[in-house]
C-alpha positions in Angstrom: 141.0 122.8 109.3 138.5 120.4 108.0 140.8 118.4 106.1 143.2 118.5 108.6 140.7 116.3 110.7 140.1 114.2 107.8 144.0 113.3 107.4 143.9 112.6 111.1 140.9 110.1 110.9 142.6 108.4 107.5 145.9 107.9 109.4 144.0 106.3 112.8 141.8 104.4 110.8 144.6 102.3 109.4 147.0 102.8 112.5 144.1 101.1 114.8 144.0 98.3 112.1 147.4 97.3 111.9 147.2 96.7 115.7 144.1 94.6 115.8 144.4 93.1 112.6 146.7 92.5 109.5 148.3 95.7 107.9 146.7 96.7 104.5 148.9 95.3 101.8 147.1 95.6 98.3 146.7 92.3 96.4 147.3 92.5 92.8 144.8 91.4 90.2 146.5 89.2 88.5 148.0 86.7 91.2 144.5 86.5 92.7 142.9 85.7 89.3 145.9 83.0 88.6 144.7 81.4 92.3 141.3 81.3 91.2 141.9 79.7 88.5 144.9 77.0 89.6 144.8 76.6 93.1 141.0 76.8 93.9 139.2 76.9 90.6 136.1 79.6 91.7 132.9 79.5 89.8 129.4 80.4 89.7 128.5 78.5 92.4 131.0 79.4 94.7 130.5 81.8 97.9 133.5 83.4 98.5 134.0 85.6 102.3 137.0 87.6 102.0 138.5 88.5 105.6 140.1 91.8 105.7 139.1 92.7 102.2 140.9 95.8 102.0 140.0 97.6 98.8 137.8 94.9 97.0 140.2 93.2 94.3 140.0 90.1 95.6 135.8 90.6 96.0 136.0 92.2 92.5 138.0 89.3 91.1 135.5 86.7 92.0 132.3 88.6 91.2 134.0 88.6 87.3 134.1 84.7 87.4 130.3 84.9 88.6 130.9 83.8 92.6 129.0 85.6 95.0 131.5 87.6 96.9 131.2 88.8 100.3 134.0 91.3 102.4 134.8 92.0 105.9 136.5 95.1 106.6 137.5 96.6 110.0 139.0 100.2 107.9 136.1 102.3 107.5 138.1 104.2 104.6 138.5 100.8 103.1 135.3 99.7 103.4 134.0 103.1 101.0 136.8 102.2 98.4 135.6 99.3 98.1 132.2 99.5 98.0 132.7 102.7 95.4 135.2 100.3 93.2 132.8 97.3 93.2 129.8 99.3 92.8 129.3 97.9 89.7 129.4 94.4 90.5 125.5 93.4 91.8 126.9 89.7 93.7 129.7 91.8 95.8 128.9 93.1 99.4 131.4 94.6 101.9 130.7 95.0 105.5 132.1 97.4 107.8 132.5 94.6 110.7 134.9 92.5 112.8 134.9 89.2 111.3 136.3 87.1 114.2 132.7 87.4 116.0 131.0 86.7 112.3 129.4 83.6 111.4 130.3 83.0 107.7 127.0 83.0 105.2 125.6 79.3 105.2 126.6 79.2 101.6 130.0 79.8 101.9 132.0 77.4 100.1 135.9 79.1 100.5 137.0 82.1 102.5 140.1 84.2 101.7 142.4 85.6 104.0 145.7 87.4 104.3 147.6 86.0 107.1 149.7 87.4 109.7 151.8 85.1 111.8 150.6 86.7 115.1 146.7 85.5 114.0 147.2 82.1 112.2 145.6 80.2 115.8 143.3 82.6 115.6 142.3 82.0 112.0 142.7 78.1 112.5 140.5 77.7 115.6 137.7 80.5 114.0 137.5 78.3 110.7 137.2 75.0 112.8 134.3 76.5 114.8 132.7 77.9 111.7 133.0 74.3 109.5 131.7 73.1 112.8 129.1 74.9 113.0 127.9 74.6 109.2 128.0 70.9 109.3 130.5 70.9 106.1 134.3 71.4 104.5 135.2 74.8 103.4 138.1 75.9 101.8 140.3 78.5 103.0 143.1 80.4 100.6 146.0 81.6 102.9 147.7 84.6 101.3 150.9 84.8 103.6 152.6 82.5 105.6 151.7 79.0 105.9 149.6 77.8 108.8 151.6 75.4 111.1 149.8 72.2 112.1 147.7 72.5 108.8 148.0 70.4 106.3 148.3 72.7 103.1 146.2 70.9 99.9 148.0 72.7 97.3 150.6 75.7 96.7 150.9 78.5 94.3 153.7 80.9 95.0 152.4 82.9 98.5 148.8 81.3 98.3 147.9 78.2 100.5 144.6 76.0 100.4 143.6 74.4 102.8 140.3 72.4 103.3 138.5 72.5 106.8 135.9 69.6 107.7 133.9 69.6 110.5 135.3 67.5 113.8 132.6 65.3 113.6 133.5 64.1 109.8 136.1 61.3 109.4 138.3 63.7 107.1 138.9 66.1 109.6 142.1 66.8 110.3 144.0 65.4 113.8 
């Protein structure tokens, strides 16, 4: 009977996200490493906040090149996988929490995201208010479809970058 319960609280967990949030879709080792190093070239300075960060890889794929890594995760299934798989890396930290009322780590320097359509406003307007708020640009990767309004810096397959400046800076986008 026990595990009976458990399948039931597996299947709501990721039922209730894929209404609030983006669906899990696994991202695959290799394409993220290739965006880290062609489309924004993470390194050991970099804070990376991953929204939605699923199982880890992309957390797990930055901590190797030495960035600090940081995960928001709304699954609490996914938030143990990934803190089990990236147990071993000491600069990676997931947290079971709803990002869109998060304020990104001052020392964020790029956030990763896997886009729905339904959510791109949502995602444009948060990062605005959170470069705002930190006084500086901050590059987003867009896994997914493109954003519309935004001017994308550079392509790679799926992936999007995009750089946000604060309103106040004369390189902020109209």
């Amino acid at each position: 009977m026990i595990w009976l319960w458990l399948l039931l609280a597996v299947v709501l967990s990721f039922s209730f996200v894929i209404f609030y949030g983006a669906p899990y879709v696994p991202s695959h080792k290799k394409q993220v490493h290739r965006a880290f190093r062609e489309l924004y070239p993470l390194g050991v300075d970099d804070v990376l906040v991953d929204i939605g960060s699923g199982d880890g890889v992309v957390l797990r794929e930055a901590a190797k090149i030495g960035a600090r890594a940081i995960g928001y995760e709304i699954n609490p299934v996914l938030v143990l996988v990934s803190r089990f798989l990236s147990r071993k890396y000491n600069q990676v930290s997931v947290i079971f929490g709803d990002f869109w009322s998060a304020k990104l780590p001052d020392d964020t320097t790029v956030v990763y995201v896997f886009s729905v359509t339904r959510d791109m406003k949502k995602i444009i307007k948060w990062m605005q208010k959170e470069t705002d708020r930190l006084g500086r640009s901050i590059q987003l990767i867009n896994y997914g479809s493109e954003l519309k309004g935004m001017k994308v810096v550079k392509n790679m397959g799926a992936y999007h970058l995009y750089m946000f400046h604060p309103l106040q800076s004369s390189e902020a986008q109209v």
